[in-house]
N, C-alpha and C positions, 0 to 999 in steps of 0.2 A: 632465214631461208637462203639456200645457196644457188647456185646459178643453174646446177646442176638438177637438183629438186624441178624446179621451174621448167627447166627444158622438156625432163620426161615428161609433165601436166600437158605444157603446150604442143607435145610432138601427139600427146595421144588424143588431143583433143582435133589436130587437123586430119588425124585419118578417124574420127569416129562421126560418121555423117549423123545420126543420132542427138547425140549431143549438139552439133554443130544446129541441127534445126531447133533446138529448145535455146539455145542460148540467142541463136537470131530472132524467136519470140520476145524470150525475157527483153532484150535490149531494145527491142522495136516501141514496146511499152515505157519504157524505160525513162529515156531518154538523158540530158546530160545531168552528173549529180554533182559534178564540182561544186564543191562547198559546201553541201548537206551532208550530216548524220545518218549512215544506212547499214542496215542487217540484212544481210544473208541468212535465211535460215532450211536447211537440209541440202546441201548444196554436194551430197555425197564425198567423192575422194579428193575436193577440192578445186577443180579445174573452171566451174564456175564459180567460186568463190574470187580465185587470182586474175580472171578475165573481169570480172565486175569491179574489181581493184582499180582494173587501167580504166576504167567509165569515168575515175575520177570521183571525188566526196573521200569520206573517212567513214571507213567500214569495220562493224564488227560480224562475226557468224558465229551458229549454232547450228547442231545434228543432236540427232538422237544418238546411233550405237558408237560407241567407243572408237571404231575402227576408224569410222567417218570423223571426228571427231580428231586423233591422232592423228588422219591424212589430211586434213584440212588445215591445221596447226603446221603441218611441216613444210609444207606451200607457200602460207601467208603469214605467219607468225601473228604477233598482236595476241588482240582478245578475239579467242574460240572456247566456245562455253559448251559442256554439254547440257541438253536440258530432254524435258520429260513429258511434255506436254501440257505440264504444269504452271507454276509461277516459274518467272525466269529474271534471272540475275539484273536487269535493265531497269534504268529508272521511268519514273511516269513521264509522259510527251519527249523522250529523250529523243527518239527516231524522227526523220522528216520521211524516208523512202523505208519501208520492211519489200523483202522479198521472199516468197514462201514458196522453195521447190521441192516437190512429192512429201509432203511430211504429213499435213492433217490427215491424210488416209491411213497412218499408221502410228497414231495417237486415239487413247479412248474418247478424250472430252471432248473434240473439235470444240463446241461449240463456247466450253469455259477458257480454250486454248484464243477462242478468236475475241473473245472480250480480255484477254491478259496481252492480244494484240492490237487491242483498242486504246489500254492503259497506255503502251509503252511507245505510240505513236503519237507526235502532234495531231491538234486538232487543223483540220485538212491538209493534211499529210496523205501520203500514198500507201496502197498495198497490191502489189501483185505475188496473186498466188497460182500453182502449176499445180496440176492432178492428174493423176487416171482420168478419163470421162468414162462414166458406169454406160457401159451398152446393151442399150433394150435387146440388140441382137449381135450377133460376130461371125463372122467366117472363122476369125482366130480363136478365140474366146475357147472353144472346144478342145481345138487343139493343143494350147498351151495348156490346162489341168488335166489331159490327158498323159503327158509329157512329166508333169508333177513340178510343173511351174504354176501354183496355187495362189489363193490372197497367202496363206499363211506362208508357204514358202517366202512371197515377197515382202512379209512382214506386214501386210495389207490387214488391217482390221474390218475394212467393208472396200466393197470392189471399185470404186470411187464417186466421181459423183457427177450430174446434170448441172446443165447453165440453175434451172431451176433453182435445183435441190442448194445447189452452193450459192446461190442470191438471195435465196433464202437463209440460210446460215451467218453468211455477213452482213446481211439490212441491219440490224438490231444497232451495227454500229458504225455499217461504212453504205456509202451508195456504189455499187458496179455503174463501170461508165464503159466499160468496152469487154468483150468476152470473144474469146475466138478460141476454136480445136484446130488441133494440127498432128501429122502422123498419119497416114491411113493407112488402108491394108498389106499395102508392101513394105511401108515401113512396120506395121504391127509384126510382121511376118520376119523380116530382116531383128529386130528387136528379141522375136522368139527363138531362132536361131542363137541369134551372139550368147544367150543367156542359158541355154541347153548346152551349148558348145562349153561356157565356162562352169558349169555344172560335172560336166565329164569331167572336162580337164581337173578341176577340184579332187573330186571322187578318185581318179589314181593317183592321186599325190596325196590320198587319205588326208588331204584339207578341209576347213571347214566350206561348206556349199552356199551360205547366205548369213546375212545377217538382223538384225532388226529391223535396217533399212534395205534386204535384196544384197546384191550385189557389191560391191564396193571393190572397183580395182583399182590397186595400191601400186606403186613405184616396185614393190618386189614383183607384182605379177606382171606389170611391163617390160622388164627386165628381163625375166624369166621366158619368152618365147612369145607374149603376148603381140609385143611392135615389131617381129616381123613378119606373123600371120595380120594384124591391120594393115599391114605396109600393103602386102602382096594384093589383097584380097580389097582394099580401100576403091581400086575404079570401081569395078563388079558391083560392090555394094551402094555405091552412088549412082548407080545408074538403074539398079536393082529401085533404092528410092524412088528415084526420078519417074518410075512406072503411075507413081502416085497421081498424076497429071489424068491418067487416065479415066481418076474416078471424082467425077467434079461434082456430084451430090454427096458423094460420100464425106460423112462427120470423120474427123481424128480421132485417135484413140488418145489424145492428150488436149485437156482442158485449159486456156490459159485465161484469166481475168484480171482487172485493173478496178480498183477500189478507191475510192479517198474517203477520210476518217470524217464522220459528222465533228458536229461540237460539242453535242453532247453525249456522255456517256451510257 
């Protein structure tokens, strides 16, 4: 990885407020992994992949589409593994922390996915995983499949999921010990925006518009025009977020949980 590589990740990581709230989750849960065995898994174009690096431990990752998979590799080097939802390349109890961002939603098996993440975790070991939270109701919801921001466009095989429904899905092999959403309407709103807007942009550059995993921006399209439309527009959109204060019953549109592994299988 070059110095250079790394800069664009972390220049576009401090103007993307987005991201910046999902990775202050992930890491709140987190906590220090110095000297643990830990995977990343779906960590898109790599920027929390290289940020969960400086948390300290020895890290491997995996994504689903290729693309994420390439940007993820050119970031961190090591071992980046594509995988499928399937069995994966990792040995048994090998991991002490896994991390799972947006990925079971757009895999068929979750549920054979989350016992091969049973396998490859110590027994009381960690897992935190990041989702959609599936919404009984939305202000946004409408508007983004209106727009032709779909599950399917996002590679989403089901719209995501409840505290419930996902405590349910991991009991069989983990206990949840904390659960919390984050995101709400202005950022869901800010979120539909930035992803229409790279929609367009795609579209007259007759590029492709999405991938397995949704979106994936890569070091060419920062480069290309991206960081100095996040440069200019970066206050706006943080304060745009910051509206979110306003709605203090309101749930997130992003689901995040903390898990540790039983003893038994």
């Amino acid at each position: 990885m070059s110095h250079g590589q790394e800069a664009w990740a972390l220049e576009l990581y401090k103007r993307s407020v987005l991201k910046q709230q999902k990775f202050r989750h992930i890491k709140a849960l987190l906590g220090d992994t110095s000297g643990k065995r830990c995977l990343d898994i779906g960590a898109d174009n790599g920027v929390v992949s290289l940020l969960l690096r400086q948390n300290g431990g020895d890290w491997a990752s995996a994504d689903l589409a290729p693309e994420a998979v390439e940007s993820i590799r050119s970031l961190v080097g090591g071992q980046v593994e594509r995988i499928d939802g399937g069995p994966t390349p990792f040995a048994e109890g090998e991991f002490d922390t896994v991390v799972v961002v947006d990925f079971l939603e757009h895999i068929p098996g979750d549920q054979a996915f989350v016992a091969e993440l049973a396998r490859i975790i110590k027994p009381g070991g960690r897992l935190i995983v990041n989702v959609p939270r599936e919404p009984r109701w939305s202000l946004v919801w409408p508007l983004r499949h209106a727009i032709g921001l779909t599950d399917q466009w996002h590679g989403h095989l089901r719209p995501g999921y409840r505290r419930d429904s996902l405590t349910a899905l991991l009991e069989p092999h983990f206990q949840v010990t904390e659960a919390n959403t984050y995101c709400k309407t202005f950022s869901e709103l800010l979120d539909t925006a930035l992803n229409f807007g790279y929609v367009i942009k795609q579209r007259r550059k007759g590029a492709q518009t999405s991938t397995a995993k949704g979106t994936v921006v890569t070091q060419a399209d920062w480069k290309g025009g991206g960081s100095g439309a996040m440069k200019a527009l970066y206050p706006a959109m943080r304060a745009w977020v910051g509206l979110d204060v306003l709605l203090p019953f309101f749930k997130g549109f992003r689901l995040i949980v903390q898990a540790r592994r039983g003893s038994n299988k």
